[in-house]
C-alpha atoms as one frame of an Amber mdcrd trajectory, in Angstrom:
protein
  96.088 105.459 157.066  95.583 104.392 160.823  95.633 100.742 161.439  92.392
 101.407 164.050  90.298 101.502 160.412  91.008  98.161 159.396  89.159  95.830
 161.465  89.934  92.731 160.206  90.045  89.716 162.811  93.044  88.195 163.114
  91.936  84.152 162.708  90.392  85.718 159.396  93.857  86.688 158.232  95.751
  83.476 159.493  93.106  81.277 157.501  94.955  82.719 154.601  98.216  82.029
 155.424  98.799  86.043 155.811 100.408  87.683 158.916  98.377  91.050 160.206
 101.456  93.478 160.620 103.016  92.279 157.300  99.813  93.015 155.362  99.645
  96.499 157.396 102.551  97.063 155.802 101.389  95.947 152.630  98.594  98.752
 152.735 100.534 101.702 153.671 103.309 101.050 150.805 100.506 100.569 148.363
  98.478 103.870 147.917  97.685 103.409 144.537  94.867 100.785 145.580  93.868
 102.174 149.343  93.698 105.817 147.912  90.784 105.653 145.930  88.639 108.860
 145.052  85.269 109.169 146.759  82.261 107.954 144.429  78.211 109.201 145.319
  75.431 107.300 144.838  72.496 108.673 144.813  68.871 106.581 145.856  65.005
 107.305 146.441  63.862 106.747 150.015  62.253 103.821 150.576  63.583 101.801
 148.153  66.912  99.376 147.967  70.142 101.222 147.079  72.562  99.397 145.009
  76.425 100.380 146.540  78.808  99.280 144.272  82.699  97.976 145.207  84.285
  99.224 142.467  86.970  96.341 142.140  88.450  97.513 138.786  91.600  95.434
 137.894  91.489  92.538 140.615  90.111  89.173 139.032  86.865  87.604 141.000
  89.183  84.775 141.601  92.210  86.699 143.615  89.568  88.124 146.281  90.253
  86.422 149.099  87.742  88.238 151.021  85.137  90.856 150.830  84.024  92.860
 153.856  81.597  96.131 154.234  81.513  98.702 156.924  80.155 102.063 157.181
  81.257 105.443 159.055  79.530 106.078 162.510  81.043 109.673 163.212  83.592
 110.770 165.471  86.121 108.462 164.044  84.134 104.724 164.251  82.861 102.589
 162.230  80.383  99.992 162.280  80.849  96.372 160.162  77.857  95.229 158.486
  78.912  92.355 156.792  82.118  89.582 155.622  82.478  87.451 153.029  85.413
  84.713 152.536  85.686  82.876 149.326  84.093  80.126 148.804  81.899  81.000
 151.653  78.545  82.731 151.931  78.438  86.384 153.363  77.959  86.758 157.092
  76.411  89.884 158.647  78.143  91.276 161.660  75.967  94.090 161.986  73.525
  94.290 165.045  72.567  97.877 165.008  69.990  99.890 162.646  71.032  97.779
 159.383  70.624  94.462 161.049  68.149  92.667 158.562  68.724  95.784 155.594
  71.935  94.329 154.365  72.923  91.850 152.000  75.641  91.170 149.776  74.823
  90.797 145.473  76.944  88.486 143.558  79.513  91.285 142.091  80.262  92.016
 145.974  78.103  95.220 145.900  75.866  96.181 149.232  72.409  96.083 149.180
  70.667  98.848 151.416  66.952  97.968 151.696  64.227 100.596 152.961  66.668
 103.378 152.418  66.458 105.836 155.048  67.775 109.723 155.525  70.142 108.129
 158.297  71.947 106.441 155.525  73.651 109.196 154.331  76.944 108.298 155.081
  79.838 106.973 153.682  80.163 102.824 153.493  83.585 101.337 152.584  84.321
  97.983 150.394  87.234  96.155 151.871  88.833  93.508 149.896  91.716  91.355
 150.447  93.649  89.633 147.163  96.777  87.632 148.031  98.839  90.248 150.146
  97.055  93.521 149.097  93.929  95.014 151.060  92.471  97.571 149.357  88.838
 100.281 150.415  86.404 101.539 147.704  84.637 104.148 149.995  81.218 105.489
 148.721  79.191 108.118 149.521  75.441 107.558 150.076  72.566 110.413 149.382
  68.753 109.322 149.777  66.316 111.360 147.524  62.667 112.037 148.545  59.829
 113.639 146.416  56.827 115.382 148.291  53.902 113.566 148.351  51.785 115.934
 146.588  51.732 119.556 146.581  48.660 120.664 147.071  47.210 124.750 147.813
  45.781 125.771 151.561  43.853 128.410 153.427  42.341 129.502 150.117  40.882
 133.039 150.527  37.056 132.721 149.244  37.509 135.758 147.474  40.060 138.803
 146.005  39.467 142.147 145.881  40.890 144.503 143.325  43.916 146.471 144.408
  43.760 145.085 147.810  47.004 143.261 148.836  45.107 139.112 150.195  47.288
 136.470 151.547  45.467 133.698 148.120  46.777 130.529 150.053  49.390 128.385
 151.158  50.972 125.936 148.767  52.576 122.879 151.143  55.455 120.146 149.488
  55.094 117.762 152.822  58.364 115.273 153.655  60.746 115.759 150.819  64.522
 115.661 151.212  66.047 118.036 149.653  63.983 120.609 150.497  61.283 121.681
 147.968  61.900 124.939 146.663  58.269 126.322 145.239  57.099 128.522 142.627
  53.588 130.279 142.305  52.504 130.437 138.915  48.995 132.082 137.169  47.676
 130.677 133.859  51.156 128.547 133.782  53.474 131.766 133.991  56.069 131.947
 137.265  54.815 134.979 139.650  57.483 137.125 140.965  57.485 138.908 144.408
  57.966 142.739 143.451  56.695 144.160 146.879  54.062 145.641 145.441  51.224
 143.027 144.056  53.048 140.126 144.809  54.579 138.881 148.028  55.862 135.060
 148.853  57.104 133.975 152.202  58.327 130.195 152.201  59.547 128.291 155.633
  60.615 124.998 155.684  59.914 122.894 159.019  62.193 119.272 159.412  60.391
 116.250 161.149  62.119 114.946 163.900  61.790 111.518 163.460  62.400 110.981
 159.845  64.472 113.922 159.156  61.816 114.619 156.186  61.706 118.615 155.165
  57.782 120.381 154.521  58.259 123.353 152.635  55.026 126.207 152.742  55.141
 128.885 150.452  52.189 131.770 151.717  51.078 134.068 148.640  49.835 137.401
 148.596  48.386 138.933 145.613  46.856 141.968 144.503  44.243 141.840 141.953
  43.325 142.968 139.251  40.268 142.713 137.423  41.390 140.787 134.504  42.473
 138.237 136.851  39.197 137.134 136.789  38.954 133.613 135.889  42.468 133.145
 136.083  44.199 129.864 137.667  46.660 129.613 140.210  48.655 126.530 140.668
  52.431 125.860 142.589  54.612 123.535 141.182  58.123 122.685 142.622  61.268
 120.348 140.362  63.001 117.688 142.405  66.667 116.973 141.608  65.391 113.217
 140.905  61.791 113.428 139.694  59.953 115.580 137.010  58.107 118.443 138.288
  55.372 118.417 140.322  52.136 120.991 139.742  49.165 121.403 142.580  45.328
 121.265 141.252  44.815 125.126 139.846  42.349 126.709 141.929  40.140 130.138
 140.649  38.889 132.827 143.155  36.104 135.580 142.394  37.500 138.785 141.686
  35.629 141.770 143.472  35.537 145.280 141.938  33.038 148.290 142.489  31.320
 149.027 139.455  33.385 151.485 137.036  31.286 151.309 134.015  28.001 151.249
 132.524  26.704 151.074 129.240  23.199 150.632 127.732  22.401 148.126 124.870
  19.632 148.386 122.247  17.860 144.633 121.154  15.987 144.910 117.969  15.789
 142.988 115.278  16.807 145.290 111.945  15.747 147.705 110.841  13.612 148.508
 113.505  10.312 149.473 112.287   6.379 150.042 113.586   4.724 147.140 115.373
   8.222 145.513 116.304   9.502 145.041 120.069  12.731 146.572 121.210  14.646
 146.326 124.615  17.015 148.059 126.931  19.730 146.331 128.440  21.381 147.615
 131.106  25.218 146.379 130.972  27.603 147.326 134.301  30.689 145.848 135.060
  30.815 145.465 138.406  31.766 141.974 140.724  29.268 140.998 141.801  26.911
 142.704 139.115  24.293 144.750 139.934  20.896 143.565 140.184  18.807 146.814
 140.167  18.428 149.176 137.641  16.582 152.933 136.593  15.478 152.928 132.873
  14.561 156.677 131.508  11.737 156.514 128.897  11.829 159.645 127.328  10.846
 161.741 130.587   9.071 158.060 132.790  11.353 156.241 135.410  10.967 152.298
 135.510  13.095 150.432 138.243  13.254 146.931 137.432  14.550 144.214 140.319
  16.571 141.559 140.048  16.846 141.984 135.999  19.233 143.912 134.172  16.661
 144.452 131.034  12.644 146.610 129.852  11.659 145.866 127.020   9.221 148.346
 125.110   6.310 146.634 123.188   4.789 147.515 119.702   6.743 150.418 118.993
   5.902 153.282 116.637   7.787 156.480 114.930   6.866 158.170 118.372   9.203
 155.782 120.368  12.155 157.253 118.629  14.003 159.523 120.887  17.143 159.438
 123.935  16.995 156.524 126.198  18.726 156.181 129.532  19.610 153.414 132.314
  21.372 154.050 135.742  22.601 152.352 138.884  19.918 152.083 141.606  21.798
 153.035 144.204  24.153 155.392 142.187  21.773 157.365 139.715  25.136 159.635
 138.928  26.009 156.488 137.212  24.443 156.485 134.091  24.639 155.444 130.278
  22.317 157.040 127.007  21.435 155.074 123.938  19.374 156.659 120.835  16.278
 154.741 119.386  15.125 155.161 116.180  11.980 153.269 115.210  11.897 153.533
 110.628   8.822 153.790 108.975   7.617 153.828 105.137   4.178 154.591 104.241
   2.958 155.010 100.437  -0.539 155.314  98.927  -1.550 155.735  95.713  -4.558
 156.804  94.109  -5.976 155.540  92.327  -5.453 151.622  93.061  -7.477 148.523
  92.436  -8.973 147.788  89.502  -9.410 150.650  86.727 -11.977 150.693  84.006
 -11.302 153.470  81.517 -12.509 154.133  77.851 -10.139 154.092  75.059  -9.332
 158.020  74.783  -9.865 158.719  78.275  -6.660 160.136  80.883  -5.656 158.218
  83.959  -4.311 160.983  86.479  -1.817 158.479  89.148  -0.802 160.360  92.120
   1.790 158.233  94.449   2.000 159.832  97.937   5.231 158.293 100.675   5.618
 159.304 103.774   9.179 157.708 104.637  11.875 158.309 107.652  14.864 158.451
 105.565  15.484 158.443 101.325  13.443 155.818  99.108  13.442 154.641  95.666
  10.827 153.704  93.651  10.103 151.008  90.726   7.217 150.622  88.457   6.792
 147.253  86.229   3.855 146.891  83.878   3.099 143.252  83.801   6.276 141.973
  85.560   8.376 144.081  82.853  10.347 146.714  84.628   9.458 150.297  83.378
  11.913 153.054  83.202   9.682 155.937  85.060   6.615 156.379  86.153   3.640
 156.138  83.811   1.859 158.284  82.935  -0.943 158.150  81.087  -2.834 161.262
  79.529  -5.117 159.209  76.981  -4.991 155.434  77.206  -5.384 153.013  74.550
  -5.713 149.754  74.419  -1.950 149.124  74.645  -1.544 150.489  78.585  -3.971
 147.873  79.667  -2.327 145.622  82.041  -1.466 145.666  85.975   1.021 147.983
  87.052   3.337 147.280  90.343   4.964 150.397  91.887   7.803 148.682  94.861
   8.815 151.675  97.350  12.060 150.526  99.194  13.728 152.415 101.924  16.555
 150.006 102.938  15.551 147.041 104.319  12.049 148.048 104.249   9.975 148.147
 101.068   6.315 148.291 100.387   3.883 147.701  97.646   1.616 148.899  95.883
  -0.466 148.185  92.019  -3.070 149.045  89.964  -4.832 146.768  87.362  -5.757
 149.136  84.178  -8.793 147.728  82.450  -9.187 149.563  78.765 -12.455 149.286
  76.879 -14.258 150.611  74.088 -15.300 149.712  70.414 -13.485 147.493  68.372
 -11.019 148.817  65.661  -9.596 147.039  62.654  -5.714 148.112  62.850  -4.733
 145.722  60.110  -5.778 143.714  57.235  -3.729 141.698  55.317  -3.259 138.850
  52.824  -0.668 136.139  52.001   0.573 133.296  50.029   0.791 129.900  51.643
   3.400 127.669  52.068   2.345 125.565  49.777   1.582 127.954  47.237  -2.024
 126.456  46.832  -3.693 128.750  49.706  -3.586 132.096  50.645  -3.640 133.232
  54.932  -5.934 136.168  55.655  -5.304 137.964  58.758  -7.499 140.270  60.432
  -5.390 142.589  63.723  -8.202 144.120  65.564  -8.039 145.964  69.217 -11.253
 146.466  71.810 -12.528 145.457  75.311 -14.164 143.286  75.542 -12.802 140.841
  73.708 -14.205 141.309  70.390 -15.881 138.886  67.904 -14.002 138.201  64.512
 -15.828 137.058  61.627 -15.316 136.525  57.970 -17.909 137.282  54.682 -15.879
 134.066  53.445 -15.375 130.200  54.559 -12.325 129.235  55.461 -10.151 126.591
  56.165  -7.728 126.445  59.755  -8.858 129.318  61.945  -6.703 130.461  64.229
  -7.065 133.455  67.367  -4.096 134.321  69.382  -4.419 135.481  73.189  -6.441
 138.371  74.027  -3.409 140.798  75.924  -3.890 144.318  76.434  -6.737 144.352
  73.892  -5.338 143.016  71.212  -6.205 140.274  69.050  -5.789 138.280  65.638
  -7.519 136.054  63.411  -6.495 134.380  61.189  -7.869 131.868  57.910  -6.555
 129.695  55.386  -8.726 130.203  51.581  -8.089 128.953  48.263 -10.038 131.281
  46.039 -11.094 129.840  42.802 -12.166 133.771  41.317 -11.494 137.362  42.337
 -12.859 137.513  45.399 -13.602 140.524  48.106 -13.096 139.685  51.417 -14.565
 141.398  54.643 -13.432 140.868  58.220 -15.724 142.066  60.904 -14.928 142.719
  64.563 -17.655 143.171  67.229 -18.234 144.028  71.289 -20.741 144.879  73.509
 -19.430 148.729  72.317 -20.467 148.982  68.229 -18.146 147.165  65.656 -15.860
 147.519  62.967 -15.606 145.942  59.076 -12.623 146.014  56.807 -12.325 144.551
  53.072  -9.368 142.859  51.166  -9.523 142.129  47.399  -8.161 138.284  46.997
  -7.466 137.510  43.157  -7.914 133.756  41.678  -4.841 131.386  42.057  -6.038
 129.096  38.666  -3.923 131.125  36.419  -0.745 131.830  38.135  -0.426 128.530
  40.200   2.820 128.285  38.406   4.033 132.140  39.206   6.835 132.394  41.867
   5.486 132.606  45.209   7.525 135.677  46.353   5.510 138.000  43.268   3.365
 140.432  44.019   0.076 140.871  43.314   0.481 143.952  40.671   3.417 141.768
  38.933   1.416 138.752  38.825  -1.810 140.856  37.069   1.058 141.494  34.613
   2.270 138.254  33.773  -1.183 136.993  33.489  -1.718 139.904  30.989   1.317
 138.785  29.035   0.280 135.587  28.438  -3.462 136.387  27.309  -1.320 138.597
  24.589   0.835 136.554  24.109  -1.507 133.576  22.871  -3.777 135.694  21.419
  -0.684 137.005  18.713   0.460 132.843  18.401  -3.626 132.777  17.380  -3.262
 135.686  14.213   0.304 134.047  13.186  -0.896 130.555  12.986  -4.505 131.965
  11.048  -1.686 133.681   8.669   0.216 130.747   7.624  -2.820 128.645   7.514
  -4.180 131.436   5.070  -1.262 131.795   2.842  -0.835 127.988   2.528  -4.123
 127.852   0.879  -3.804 130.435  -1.096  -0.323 129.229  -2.836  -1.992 125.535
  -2.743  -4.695 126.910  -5.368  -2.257 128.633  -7.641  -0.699 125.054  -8.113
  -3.456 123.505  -9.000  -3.911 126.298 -11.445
């Protein structure tokens, strides 16, 4: 250790009682304190480093006094500031750090405004009792570009063609920014192919600040279209730092071309359909051929013709091509459905009772159909056919022809008329068992007129359907009756009888006899009293005659 690095002033030393050559000798026989392993500090330009005097071991109260200095180069160094105990710091410094310095309380230096000329090494002297011992430090200053931001954008990139993109610039930074290129977030590579970075850092002379530019040339390709690019750099001492993305238009020729068929589905007679014309080329072509089955349309500044009203005769090989490259060309097929039925007859039918109905459905369909026929809303397993209708077939007949998602309809209503006809008459016993219900089942259209050769109580018709009807009456018969039922049209008329016996007699007879079985019990009884008649006459004879033999 040279004495020449010590540059403590003599009156300093003899103010505390010490003598300058013995404390020289002090610090060379005392390396354990003067030989001190270099510490870094490390600070953000522009701001106020903290340098510490790393006084481990020596008590606040044994420092005699505190001095800084820092290393000029070639072998100087420059004092900045002493402090004595019990005495306030004094600057000494009248170069670059005069008014930057100050002392803090636990003897470190205070660097204000921190500067790339203060990286450098600064030494803490201090003096306690007969030892003088230096804490040197080394000093780095940190600086984070101001933004990083992306240059001399191209407007535009064409595929396969080698473009410088841009420039991404990190302006006055210290270290040096070192820059990456990235697309959608992932690092590009230079391969020497599609990708080629060139970075150059310039250093201002004045501030000693570095600007790092990092030129990128790309090759495109066309799904780069949309893509971002960004540049984004990591400082030692900040977090990273990412430019504003930036997009470019992709430029391509157009490779391919297809054509595009817009109908709503199935597409069927009467319905609009159009031809879009679809080519990927950047930027898109505007003008375009359409081929209607042996026409040419051109269409400007519209990629689409659309072909009103269509019919089964639109249906054929459509086309669309480039204007200026008819070589370039895609086909689409159209096919227009159609499902036509007719039936005959239809409408409203009027047939006679007897007669034959002769139905002859016709379709005339583009592809396989299926066909349903309900009578009245009730589906019928085939289709009907009717060789001599009655009564029963009367109704309205739906035949649904689908064909996909198309379908048509189609009916018939069968009216059925003729003369009335009785189909049954019958009798029974009421509820009550004090009544007997007549009913009268009769079929004919018109609706028929039922009467009865007999009043009756609680008449009742249900519906006319299909040409049926019944009637119905309550009677309590009082004799053996005979009971007619007459229906009646516009077309003749029909009478039926029923024989009705007397319900005085059996009124007590179960209700679930029949009529043969009740004759018989009323039969039995007739008998029966007549033979309770001759055996009482007997007894009433016989007791007379032995009453006059007494007497006798």
């Amino acid at each position: 250790m040279l004495f020449s690095d010590y540059q403590i002033e003599q009156s300093s030393l003899r103010s505390f009682g010490l003598n300058s050559r013995k404390t020289l000798g002090n610090i060379l026989m005392l390396p354990q304190h003067a030989q001190v392993g270099l510490e870094t500090v490390t600070g953000l330009y522009g701001d106020t480093l903290k340098i510490p005097c790393n006084i481990k071991g020596i008590k606040a109260g044994d420092i005699l006094m505190n001095k800084w200095k820092y290393d000029k180069g070639e072998g100087l160094s420059g004092d900045l500031l002493l402090k004595q105990r019990n005495q306030n710091a004094s600057i000494s410094t009248t170069d670059e750090y005069k008014g930057r310095v100050s002392m803090a309380e636990d003897f470190s230096l205070l660097l204000s405004a921190a500067k790339l000329s203060d990286q450098r090494t600064f030494t803490c002297m201090v003096v306690a009792h007969a030892d003088i011992s230096e804490y040197p430090v080394n000093v780095l200053v940190y600086k984070l570009p101001e933004e990083l931001r992306i240059s001399d954008k191209v407007e535009e990139l064409e595929i396969g063609k080698l473009t410088k993109l841009g420039t991404c610039v990190a302006p006055d930074a210290n270290p040096a920014a070192n820059i990456t290129w990235l697309k959608n977030n992932k690092p590009l590579v230079a391969d020497g192919k599609g990708i080629a970075i060139h970075a150059s850092v310039s250093v201002d002379p004045v501030t000693g600040l570095s600007t790092t530019s990092s030129e990128l040339e790309y090759s495109a390709k066309r799904e780069d279209t949309g893509a971002q690019f960004t540049c984004s750099t990591q400082h030692p001492q900040g977090a990273e730092l990412v430019s504003t993305p930036v997009t470019f238009t992709i430029t391509y020729s157009t490779e391919n071309i297809a054509l595009q068929v817009i109908a709503q589905e199935p597409l069927q007679e009467g319905d609009n359909v159009t031809l879009k014309c679809v080519a990927d080329g950047n930027p898109a072509p505007t003008s375009f051929n359409f081929h209607l089955k042996g026409d040419l349309v051109t269409v400007e500044n519209a990629d689409t013709y659309t072909i009103p009203n269509v019919s089964r005769n639109t249906t054929g090989e459509y086309k669309c091509s480039l204007v200026d490259e008819p070589s370039m060309e895609a086909s689409e097929d159209v096919t227009v459905k159609y499902l036509d039925i007719n039936l005959r007859p239809s409408g409203t039918i009027i047939k006679s009772a007897g007669e034959s109905l002769d139905l002859t459905l016709q379709i005339d369909a583009s592809e396989a159909t299926k066909v349903l026929w309900t009578k009245d809303n009730v589906k019928l397993d085939k289709e009907p056919k009717l060789a001599k209708v009655t009564y029963s077939d009367a109704g309205r007949y739906d035949c649904n022809v689908t064909m996909g998602l198309l379908s048509q309809k189609i009916w018939f209503q069968l009216v059925v008329k003729g003369a009335p006809v009785i189909r049954d008459l019958s009798k029974q016993r009421g509820d009550d068992g004090k009544h007997k219900v007549l009913i009268c089942e009769a079929e004919g259209s018109p609706k028929p007129t039922v009467s009865w050769s007999i009043n009756g109580t609680s008449p009742d018709e249900s519906p006319f359907i299909n040409g049926k009807i019944t009637h119905t009456i309550k009677v309590v018969p009082t004799a053996n009756l005979t009971v007619a039922c007459t229906v009646s049209n516009e077309f003749g008329m029909d009478i039926r009888t029923i024989n009705v016996s007397s319900l005085s007699v059996c009124v007590f007879v179960s209700d679930q006899l029949e009529d043969s079985d009740q004759t018989k019990v009323v039969v039995g009884v007739v008998v029966g009293l007549l033979v309770a008649a001759l055996v009482i006459g007997l007894a009433y004879w016989l007791y007379i005659k032995r009453s006059k033999a007494w007497i006798l």
